[in-house]
C-alpha positions as CSV (number, residue, x, y, z in Angstrom):
1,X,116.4,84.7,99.8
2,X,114.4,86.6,97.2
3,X,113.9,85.0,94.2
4,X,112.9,86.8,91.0
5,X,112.0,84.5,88.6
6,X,108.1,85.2,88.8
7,X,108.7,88.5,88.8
8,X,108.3,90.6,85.4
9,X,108.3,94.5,84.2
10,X,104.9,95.0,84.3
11,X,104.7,93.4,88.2
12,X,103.6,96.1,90.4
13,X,105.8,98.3,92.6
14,X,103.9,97.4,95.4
15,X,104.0,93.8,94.8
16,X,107.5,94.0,94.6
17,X,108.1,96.4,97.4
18,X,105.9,93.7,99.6
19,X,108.3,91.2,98.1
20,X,111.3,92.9,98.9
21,X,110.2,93.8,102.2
22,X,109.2,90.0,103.2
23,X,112.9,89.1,101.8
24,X,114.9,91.2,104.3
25,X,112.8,90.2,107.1
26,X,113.7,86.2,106.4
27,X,117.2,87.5,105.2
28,X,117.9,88.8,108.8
29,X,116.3,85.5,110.0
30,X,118.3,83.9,108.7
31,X,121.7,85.7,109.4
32,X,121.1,86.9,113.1
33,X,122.1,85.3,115.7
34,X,120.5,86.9,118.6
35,X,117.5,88.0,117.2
36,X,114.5,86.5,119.3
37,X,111.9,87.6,117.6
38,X,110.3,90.4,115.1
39,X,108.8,93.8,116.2
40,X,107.5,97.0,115.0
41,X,107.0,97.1,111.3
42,X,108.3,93.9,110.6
43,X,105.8,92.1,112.9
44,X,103.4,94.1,111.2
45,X,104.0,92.6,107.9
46,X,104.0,89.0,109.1
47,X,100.9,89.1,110.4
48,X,99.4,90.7,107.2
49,X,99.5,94.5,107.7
50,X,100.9,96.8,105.5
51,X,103.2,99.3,107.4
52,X,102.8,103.0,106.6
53,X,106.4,103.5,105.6
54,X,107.2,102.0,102.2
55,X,110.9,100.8,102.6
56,X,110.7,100.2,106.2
57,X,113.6,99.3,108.9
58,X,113.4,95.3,109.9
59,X,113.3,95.4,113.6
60,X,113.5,92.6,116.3
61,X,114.3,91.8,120.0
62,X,117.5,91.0,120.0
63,X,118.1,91.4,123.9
64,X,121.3,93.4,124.8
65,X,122.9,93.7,121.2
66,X,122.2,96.8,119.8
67,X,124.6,96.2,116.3
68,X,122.4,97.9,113.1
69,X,123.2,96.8,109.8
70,X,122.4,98.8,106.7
71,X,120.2,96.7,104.0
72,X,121.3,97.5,100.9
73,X,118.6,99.1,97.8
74,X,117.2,96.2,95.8
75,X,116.7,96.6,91.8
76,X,114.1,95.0,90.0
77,X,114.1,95.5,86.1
78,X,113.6,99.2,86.6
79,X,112.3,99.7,90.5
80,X,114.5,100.0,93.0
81,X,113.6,99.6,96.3
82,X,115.0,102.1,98.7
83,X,118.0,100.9,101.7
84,X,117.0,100.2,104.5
85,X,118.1,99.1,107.9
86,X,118.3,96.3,110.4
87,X,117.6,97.7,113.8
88,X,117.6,95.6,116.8
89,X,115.9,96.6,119.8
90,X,116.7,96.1,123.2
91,X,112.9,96.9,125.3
92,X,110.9,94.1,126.2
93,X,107.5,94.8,127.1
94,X,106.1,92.8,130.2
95,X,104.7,89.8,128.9
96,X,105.6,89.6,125.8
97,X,106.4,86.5,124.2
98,X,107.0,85.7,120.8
99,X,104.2,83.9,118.3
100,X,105.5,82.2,115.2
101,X,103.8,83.3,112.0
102,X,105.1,82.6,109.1
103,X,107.5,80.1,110.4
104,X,109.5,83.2,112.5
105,X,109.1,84.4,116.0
106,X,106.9,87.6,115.8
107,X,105.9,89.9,118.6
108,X,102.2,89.4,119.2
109,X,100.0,91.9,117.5
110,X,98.8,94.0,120.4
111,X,102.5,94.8,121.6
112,X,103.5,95.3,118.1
113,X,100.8,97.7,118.6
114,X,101.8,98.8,122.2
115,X,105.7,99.5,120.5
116,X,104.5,101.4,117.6
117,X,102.5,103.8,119.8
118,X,105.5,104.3,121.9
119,X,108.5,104.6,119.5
120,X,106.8,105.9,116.4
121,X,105.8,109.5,114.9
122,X,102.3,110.3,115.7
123,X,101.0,110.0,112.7
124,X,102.8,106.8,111.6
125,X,102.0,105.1,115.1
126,X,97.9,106.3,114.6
127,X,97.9,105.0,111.1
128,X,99.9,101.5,112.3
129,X,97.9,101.4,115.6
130,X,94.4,101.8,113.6
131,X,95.5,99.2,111.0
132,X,96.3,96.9,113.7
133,X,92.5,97.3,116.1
134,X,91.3,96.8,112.3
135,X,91.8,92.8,112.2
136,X,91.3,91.6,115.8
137,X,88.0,93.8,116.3
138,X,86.5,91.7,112.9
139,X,85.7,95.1,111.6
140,X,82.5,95.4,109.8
141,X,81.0,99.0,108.5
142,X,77.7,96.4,108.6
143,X,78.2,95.4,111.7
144,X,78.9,98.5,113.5
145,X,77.8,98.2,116.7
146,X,78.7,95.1,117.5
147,X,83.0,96.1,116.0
148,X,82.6,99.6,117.8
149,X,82.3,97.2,121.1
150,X,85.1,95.1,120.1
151,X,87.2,98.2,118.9
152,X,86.7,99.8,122.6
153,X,87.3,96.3,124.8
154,X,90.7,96.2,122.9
155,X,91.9,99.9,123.3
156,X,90.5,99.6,126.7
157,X,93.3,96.4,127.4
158,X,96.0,97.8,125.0
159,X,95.6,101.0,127.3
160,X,95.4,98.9,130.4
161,X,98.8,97.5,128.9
162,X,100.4,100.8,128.6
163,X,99.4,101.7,132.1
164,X,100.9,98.2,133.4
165,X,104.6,99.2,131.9
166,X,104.5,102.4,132.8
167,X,104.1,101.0,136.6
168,X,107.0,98.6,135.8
169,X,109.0,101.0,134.0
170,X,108.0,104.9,135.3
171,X,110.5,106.8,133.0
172,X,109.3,104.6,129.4
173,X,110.1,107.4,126.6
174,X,107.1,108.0,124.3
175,X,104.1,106.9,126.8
176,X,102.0,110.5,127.0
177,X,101.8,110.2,123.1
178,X,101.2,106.9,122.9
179,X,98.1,107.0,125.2
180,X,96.8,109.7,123.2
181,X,97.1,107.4,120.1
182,X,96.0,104.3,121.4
183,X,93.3,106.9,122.4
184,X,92.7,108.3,119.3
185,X,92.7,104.7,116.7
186,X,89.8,103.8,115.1
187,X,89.3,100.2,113.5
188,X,86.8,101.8,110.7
């Protein structure tokens, strides 16, 4: 899957850790057979945002299957990125259907959101959630008015979101911190 023939010892690490990420994501593609489609930080990567975690798990929907696989450490020249894991979730949010990007099914970028608020860290789930508002609310430190308005009318349907699964599903672990995240993001 990853091939390292443009690679070379000066390449930087994270150039390669990007690389190696990307590889395991289409390596599982490619090998799973009841994967439906990429979440969490995996989503995050195909559609262009860098996760907070370094050597992150590749996660997907994989309906009932629950079976984990550990990714083996990848050495290049003299970096080696970290194992990982495969970890297939089972928690569909209501409404969520996959979007292809990059030729894979990938959860949509506001659940991706949604799940990273719910089943992350604080910290990790602020720092995703805020990278995330970042790209739909066109962002500008030039513009800030007009992206502050954006940035609210999405927290205001991401939080709307959050509110409509916790109807559908009253007991959904993680919802009191991720409303406080979802809260707290800032697209700036």
């Amino acid at each position: 899957v990853m091939r390292l023939d443009h690679f070379t010892p000066d390449t930087s690490h994270w150039l390669l850790r990007e690389s190696a990420n990307l590889a395991r994501i289409q390596g599982i593609y490619a090998t799973s057979k009841h994967l439906e489609y990429f979440t969490h930080e995996s989503s995050m990567i195909l559609h262009g945002i860098a996760p907070w975690n370094l050597s992150p798990p590749v996660c997907g929907y994989a309906g009932g299957r629950h079976n984990a696989r550990c990714l083996d450490s990848i050495k290049i020249y003299n970096y080696t990125i970290p194992v990982s894991t495969y970890n297939p979730v089972s928690y569909a949010f209501a409404g969520s259907h996959p979007i292809h990007v990059q030729g894979m099914p990938v959860e949509s970028l506001p659940f991706t959101c949604l799940r990273m608020a719910v089943s992350r860290p604080s910290t990790e789930a602020l720092a995703a959630a805020s990278q995330m508002l970042h790209s739909p609310s066109n962002f500008s430190r030039h513009n800030s008015e007009v992206s502050r308005a954006k940035e609210i009318k999405i927290k205001r349907s991401l939080l709307a979101a959050l509110d409509k699964e916790k109807k559908l599903h009253p007991y959904i672990q993680g919802y009191n911190r991720a409303k406080i995240v979802l809260s707290h993001t800032d697209a700036g």
